[in-house]
N, C-alpha and C positions, 0 to 999 in steps of 0.2 A: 450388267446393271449399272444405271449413271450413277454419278456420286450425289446429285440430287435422290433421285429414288432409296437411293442407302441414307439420306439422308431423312427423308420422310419415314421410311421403315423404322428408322434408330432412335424418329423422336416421338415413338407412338406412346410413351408412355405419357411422355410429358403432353402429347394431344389428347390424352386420353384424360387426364387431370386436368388439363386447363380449357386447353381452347373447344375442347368438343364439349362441355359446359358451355362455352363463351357460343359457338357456332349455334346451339339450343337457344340462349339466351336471347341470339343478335334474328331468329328465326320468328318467321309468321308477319302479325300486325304487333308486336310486342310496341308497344306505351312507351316511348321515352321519359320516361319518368321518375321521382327517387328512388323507388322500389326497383327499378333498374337497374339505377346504378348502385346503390346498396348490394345486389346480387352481384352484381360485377366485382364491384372491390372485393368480397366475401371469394368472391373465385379467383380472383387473381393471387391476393393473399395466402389461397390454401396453397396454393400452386407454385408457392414459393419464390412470386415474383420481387418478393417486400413492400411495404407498408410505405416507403417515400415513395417509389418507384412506382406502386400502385395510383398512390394517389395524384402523382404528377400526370399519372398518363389518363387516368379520369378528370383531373382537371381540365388540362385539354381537349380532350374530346367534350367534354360541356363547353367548351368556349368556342369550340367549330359547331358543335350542332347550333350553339344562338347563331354567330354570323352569318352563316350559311344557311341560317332556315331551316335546318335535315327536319325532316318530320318523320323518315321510316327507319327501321333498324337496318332495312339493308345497307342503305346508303353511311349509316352510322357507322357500318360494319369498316366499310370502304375505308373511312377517315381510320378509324382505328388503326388498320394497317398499316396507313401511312404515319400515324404517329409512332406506333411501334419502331418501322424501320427508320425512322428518324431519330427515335431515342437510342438506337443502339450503333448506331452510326453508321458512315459508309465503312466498306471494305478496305484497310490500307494495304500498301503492297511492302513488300520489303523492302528495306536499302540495303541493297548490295550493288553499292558503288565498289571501286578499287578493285583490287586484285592481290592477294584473296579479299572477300569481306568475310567479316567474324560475325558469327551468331553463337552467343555466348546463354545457353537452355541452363534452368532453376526451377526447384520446384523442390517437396518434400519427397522422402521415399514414398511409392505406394500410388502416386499419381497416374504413374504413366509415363516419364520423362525420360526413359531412356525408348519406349517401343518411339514415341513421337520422333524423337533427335534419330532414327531409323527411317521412320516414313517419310519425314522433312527431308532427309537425303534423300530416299529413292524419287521422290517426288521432284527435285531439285536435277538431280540426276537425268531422270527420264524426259528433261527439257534441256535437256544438252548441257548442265554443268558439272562439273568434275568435283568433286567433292570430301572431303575430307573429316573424320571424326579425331577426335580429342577426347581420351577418356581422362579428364582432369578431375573427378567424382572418384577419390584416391582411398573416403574414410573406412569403404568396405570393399572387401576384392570382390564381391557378387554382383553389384555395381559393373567393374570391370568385366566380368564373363560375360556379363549379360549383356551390357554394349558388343563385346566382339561378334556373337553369337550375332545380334541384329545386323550389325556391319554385313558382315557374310550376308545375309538375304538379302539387305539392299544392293550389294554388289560394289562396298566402296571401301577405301584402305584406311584405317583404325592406327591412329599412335596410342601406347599406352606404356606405362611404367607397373612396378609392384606394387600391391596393397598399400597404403602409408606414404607412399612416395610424395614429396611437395606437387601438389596440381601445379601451380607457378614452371616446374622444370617439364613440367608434361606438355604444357602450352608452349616452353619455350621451343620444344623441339617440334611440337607438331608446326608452331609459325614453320620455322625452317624447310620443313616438309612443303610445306602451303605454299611457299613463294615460289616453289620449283615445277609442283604439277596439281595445285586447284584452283578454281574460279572462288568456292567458296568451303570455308572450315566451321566445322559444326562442333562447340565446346561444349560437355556434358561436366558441370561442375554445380556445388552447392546442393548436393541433398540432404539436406538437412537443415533444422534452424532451433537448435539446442543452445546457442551460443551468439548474439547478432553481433557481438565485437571482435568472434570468430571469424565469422561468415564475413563481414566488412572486409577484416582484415585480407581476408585469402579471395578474395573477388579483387582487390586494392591491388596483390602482387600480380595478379593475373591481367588487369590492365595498362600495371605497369609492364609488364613485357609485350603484350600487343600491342601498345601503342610506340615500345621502340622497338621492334623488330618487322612490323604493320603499320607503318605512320600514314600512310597512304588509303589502308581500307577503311571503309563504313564496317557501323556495328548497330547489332544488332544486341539486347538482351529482352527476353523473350522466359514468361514466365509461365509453367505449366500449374492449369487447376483442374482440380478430379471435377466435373458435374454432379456427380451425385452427392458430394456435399453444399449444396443447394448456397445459403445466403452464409455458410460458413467458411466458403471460399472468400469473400470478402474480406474477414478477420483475418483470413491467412497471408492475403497476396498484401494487403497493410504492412503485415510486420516486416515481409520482402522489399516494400516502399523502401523502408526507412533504413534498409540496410543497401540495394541497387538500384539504379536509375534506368528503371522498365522501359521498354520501347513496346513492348505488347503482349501478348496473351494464347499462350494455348490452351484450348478449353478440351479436356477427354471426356469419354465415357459416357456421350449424351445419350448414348443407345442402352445404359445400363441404369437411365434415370427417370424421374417422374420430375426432375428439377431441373428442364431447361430454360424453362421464365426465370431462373434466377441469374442469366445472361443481362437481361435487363438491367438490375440493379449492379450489378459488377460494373457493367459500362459507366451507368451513372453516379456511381461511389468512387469508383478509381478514375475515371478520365484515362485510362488506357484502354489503346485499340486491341479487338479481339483480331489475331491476325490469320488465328490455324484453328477448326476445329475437327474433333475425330468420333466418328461414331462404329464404333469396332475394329478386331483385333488384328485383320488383316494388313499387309502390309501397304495397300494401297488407297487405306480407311482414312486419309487425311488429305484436309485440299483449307486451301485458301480462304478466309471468309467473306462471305457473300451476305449480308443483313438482308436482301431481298428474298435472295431463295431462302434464307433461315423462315424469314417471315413467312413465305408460303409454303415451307416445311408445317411448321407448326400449325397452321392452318388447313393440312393437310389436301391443299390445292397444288391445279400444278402451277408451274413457275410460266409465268402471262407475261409477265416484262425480263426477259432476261439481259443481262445484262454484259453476257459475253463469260467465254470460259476465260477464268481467271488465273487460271494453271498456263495455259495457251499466252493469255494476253502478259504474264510475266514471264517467260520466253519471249514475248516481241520487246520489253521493256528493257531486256537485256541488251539486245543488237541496238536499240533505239535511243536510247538513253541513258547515261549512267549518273544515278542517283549523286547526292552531294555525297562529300568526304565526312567525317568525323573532326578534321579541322576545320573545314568552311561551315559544318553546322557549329559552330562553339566559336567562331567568329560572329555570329550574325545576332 
């Protein structure tokens, strides 16, 4: 099965709350009308796409359907899409310039962020890069089990110290490790956010040492949100703002949710890119994101415009191109 197909499968819930409303709705000779779009908002809304979010994206489409004349729902439908996949933006790719590049994973317990920082490696992995974890996530030893245990099924080599240990000293050895045999290191730190002058602080030592033992790599910091907590994921990845400077987003468990529309608003609240998302438990249930196929996931059509395997196409970005540095971006 493609990861599109697992992808439509895993977002049945969430088509089954929203868009197959919306698909009923956008169906027949249906009236463009207020009563239209009254129903419209009313379903987007339940569907937990949010109330800004909603209404910006019926805004829009009222403003394509006057200029453009639309007189049928179909056609309506059409524009829809496209506003959709434009609110949620394009796909970004990773940086992983240098050698290693750091991708430093956050999120609360409970999310999903250690299965992800497993599948992000296999997945990484299985496009030719060598790859390396960091269990710097020191404040509970289950944390640490459960990183190793995932290690092992991805097939990738794990640094780790004891329960308690400074994550800061966990990072400094896995650099060490990194310069000698990986493309890229995957940092499992920050579960938790009980404390944000804590959190600050132990993200603070941890960049201090990859930036003097790694002067050279790109970085990533990439932040996991569970889907099924719908427009609460917003609240959460905020308080993470204020404490790390996010480069993007893992979204889990959209196959466990009726709340994928709330992708939507996450994009348009945070201004960070969704860069990974995962719909089950398997190790091979994560890929890249794609807003197009997302959109015709949810729409529960196939993917008409593809736009190229994105797993593929960042394997060709690696030979082709190496992303800027972490100094030349902070120069410019």
């Amino acid at each position: 099965m493609s990861f599109f197909d697992k992808l439509k499968a895993g977002l049945k819930r969430t088509q089954d709350a929203l868009f197959g409303a919306v698909n009923t709705l956008f169906g027949g000779n249906r009236e463009l009308d207020d009563d239209f779009f009254d129903e419209l908002e009313e379903t987007m809304i339940m569907a937990d796409v949010g109330a800004g979010a909603t209404m910006e994206i019926i805004d829009r489409l009222r403003d394509r359907i006057d200029e453009d004349r639309i007189k049928t729902a179909a056609d309506a439908k059409s524009e829809l899409k496209e506003i959709l996949v434009d609110m949620i933006g394009e796909g970004e790719p990773l940086r992983l310039g240098g050698k290693p590049a750091v991708i430093l994973v956050i999120g609360v317990n409970g999310v999903g962020k250690t299965t992800s920082i497993a599948k992000m490696a296999y997945l990484l992995k299985n496009h030719g890069r060598r790859v390396l974890l960091a269990a710097a996530d020191t404040f509970r030893a289950a944390a640490i089990d459960q990183l190793d245990i995932w290690a092992g099924r991805a097939g990738v080599e794990l640094i780790k110290h004891k329960e308690g240990a400074d994550p800061a000293a966990v990072v400094f050895d896995a650099a060490q490790a990194a310069r000698k045999n990986a493309d890229v290191l995957i940092v499992d730190t920050a579960g938790r956010l009980h404390n944000k002058k804590n959190l600050m602080d132990e993200l603070s030592k941890i960049d201090r040492v990859i930036s003097r033992e790694l002067p050279n790599s790109s970085r990533e910091t990439l932040l996991v949100l569970d889907a099924t907590t719908g427009q609460n994921a917003i609240t959460q990845a905020k308080e993470f703002m204020n404490a790390a400077a996010l480069t993007g987003l893992i979204v889990t468990k959209l196959d466990g949710s009726a709340k994928g529309g709330a992708l939507f608003s996450v994009r348009r609240e945070l201004g960070i890119p969704v860069k990974f998302i995962c719909v089950g438990e398997k190790i091979d249930d994560l890929e890249l994101f794609d807003p197009h196929q997302f959109v015709a996931a949810l729409f529960n059509e196939e993917y008409s415009e593809p736009k190229g395997d994105l797993a593929n196409a960042l394997s060709d970005e690696f030979a082709a191109k190496e992303p800027k540095t972490v100094q030349e971006d902070a120069g410019e």
